[in-house]
C-alpha positions as CSV (number, residue, x, y, z in Angstrom):
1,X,13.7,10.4,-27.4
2,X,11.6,13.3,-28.3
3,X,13.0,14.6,-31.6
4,X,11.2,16.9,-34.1
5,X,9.3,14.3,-35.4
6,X,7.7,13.4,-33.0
7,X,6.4,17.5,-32.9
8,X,6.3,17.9,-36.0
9,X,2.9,20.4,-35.6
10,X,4.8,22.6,-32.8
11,X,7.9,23.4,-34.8
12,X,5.9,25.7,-37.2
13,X,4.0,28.9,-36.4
14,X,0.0,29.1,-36.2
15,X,-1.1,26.7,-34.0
16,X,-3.8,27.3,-32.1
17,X,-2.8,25.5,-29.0
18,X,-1.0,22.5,-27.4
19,X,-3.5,20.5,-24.5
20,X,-3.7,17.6,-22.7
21,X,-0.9,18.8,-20.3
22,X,-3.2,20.6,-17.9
23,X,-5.1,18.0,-15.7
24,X,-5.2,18.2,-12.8
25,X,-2.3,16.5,-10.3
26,X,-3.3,13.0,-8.8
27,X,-4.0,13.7,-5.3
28,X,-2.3,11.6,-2.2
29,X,-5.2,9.5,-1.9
30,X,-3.2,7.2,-0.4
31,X,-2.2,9.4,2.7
32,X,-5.1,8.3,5.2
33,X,-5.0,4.6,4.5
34,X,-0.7,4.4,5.0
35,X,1.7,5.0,7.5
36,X,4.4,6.4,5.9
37,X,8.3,6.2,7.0
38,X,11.4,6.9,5.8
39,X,14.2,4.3,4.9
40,X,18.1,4.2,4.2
41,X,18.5,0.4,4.1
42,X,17.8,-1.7,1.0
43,X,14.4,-3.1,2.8
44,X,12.8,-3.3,5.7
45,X,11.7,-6.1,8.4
46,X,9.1,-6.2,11.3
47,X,8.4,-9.7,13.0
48,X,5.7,-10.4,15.0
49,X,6.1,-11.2,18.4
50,X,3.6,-13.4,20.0
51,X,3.1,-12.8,23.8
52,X,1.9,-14.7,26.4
53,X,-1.5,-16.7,27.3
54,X,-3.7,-15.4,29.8
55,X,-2.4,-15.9,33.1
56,X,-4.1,-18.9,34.9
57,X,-5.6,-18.7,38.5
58,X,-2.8,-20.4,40.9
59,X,-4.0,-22.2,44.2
60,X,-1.7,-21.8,47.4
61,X,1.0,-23.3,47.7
62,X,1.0,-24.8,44.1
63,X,3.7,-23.7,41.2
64,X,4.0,-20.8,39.2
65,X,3.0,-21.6,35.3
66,X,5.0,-20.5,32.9
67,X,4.3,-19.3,29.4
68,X,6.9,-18.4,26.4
69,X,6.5,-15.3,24.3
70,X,7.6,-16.2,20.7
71,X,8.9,-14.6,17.2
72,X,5.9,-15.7,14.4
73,X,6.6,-14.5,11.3
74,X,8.5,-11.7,9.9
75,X,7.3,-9.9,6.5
76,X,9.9,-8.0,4.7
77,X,9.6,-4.4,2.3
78,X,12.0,-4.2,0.0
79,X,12.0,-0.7,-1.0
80,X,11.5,-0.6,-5.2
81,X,13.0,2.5,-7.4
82,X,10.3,4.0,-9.3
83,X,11.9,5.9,-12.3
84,X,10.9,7.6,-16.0
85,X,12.2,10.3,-17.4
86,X,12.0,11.8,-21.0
87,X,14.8,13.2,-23.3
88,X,15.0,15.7,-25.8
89,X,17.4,16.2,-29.3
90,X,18.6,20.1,-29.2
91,X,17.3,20.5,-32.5
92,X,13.9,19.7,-31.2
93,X,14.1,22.0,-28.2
94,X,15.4,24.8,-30.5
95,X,13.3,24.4,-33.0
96,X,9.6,23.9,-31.1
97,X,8.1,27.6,-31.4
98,X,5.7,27.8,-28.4
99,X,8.4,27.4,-25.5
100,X,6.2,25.0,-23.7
101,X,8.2,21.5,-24.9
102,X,10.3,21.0,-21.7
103,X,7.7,22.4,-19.1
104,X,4.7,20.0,-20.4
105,X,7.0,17.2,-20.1
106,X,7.7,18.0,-17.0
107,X,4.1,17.9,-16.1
108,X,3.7,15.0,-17.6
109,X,6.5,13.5,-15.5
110,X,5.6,14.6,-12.6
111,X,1.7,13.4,-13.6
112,X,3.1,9.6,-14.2
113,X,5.3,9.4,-11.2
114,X,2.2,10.1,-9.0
115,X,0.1,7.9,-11.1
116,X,2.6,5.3,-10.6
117,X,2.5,5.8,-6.4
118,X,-1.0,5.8,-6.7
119,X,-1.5,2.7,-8.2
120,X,0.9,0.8,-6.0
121,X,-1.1,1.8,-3.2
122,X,-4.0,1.0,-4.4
123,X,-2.6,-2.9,-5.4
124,X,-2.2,-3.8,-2.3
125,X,-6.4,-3.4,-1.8
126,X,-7.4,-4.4,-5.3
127,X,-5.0,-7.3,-5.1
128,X,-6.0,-8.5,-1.3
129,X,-7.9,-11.2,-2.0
130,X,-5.8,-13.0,-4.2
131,X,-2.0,-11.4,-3.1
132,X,-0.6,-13.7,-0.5
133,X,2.1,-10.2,0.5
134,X,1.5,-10.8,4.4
135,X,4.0,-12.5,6.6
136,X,1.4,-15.0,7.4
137,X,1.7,-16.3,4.2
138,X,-2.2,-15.5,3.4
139,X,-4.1,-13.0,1.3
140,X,-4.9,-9.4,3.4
141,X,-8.2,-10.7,3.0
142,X,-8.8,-13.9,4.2
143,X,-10.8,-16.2,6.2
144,X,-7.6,-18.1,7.2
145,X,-5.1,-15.9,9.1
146,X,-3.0,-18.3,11.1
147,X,-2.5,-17.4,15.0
148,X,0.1,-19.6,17.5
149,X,-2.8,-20.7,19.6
150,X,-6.0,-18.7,18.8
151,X,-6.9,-20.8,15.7
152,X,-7.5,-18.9,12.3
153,X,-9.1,-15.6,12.2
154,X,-10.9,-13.7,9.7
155,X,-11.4,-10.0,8.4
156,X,-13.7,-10.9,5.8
157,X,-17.7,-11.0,5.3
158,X,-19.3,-13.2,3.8
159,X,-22.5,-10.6,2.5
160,X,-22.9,-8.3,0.7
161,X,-22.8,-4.7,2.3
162,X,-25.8,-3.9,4.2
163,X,-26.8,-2.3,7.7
164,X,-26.8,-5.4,9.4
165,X,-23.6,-7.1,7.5
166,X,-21.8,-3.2,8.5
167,X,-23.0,-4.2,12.5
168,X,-21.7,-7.7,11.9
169,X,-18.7,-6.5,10.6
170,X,-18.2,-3.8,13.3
171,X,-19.1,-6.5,16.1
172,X,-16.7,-8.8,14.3
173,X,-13.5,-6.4,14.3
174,X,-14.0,-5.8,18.4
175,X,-13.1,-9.6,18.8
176,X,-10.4,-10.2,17.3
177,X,-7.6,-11.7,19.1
178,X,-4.0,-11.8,19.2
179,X,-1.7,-15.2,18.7
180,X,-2.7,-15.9,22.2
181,X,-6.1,-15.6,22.3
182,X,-6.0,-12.6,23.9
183,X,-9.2,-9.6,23.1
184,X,-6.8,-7.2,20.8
185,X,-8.9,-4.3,21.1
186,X,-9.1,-3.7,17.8
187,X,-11.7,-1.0,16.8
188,X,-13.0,-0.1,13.1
């Protein structure tokens, strides 16, 4: 609680000035790297489907092989509440003499709330080599990726970033597979 105490140089007259309240908003930085969606359920859940294998040459006359599409792994968002807010006695509001208490607390507010989206977002890089979060049960960053039939995968590199290690990574990304085997199409 925010009482006069705790403002004890804004409740008389003659200061020169009250900072720290204008820097700048946090930007979205997190806008290009997220899909964002809207929710009105406690969490969320997507399950990945794995499809078939590539479809075998049959000779005449022989059977038909068949193949089973299957449900791998489902990861699920549960949506978290993100909340702060300040409060303020009335003999502190009435009393602070530059009219600026409420409104730089707002920014401030508003300041830590985007902070606090900010740094979520950012988590799930700084934490993705160590964060098992996927429904895979591995880090985003891993060597070991677990597919049905396709063996593990990686999205890692093993250098440190250069020209070539860029190519290799480029080259890299336009073979992965799906759980099948199957060329994803995946491009960087």
């Amino acid at each position: 609680m925010i009482n006069r105490a705790a403002i004890a140089k804004q409740l008389v007259p003659g200061l020169n000035d009250v900072f720290g309240m204008s820097y700048n908003m946090i930007d979205n930085e997190h806008l290009p790297l997220f899909e964002i969606e809207s929710s009105d359920r406690s969490f969320e859940e997507e399950v990945l489907m794995s499809g078939l294998e590539t479809a075998p040459t049959k000779s005449e006359g022989s059977a038909i092989t068949y193949d089973d599409a299957a449900e791998m792994w489902t990861s699920r968002y549960v949506h978290d509440t993100i909340a702060l807010g300040f409060s303020i006695t009335e003999e502190a509001y009435e009393d602070e003499q530059y009219g600026t208490l409420a409104r730089n607390k707002a920014k401030f507010l508003g300041r830590a709330m985007a902070e606090a989206k900010q740094t979520r977002a950012a988590n799930i890089f700084n934490l993705g080599f160590s964060n098992a979060s996927g429904g895979d049960g591995v880090a985003l960053f891993s060597a070991a990726h677990p597919t049905r039939t396709a063996g593990n995968q990686s999205n890692t590199v093993s250098t440190d970033l250069s020209e070539s290690s860029l190519e290799t990574a480029l080259i890299s990304i336009s073979l992965i597979k799906d759980d099948r085997g199957i060329l994803a199409s995946a491009k960087a």
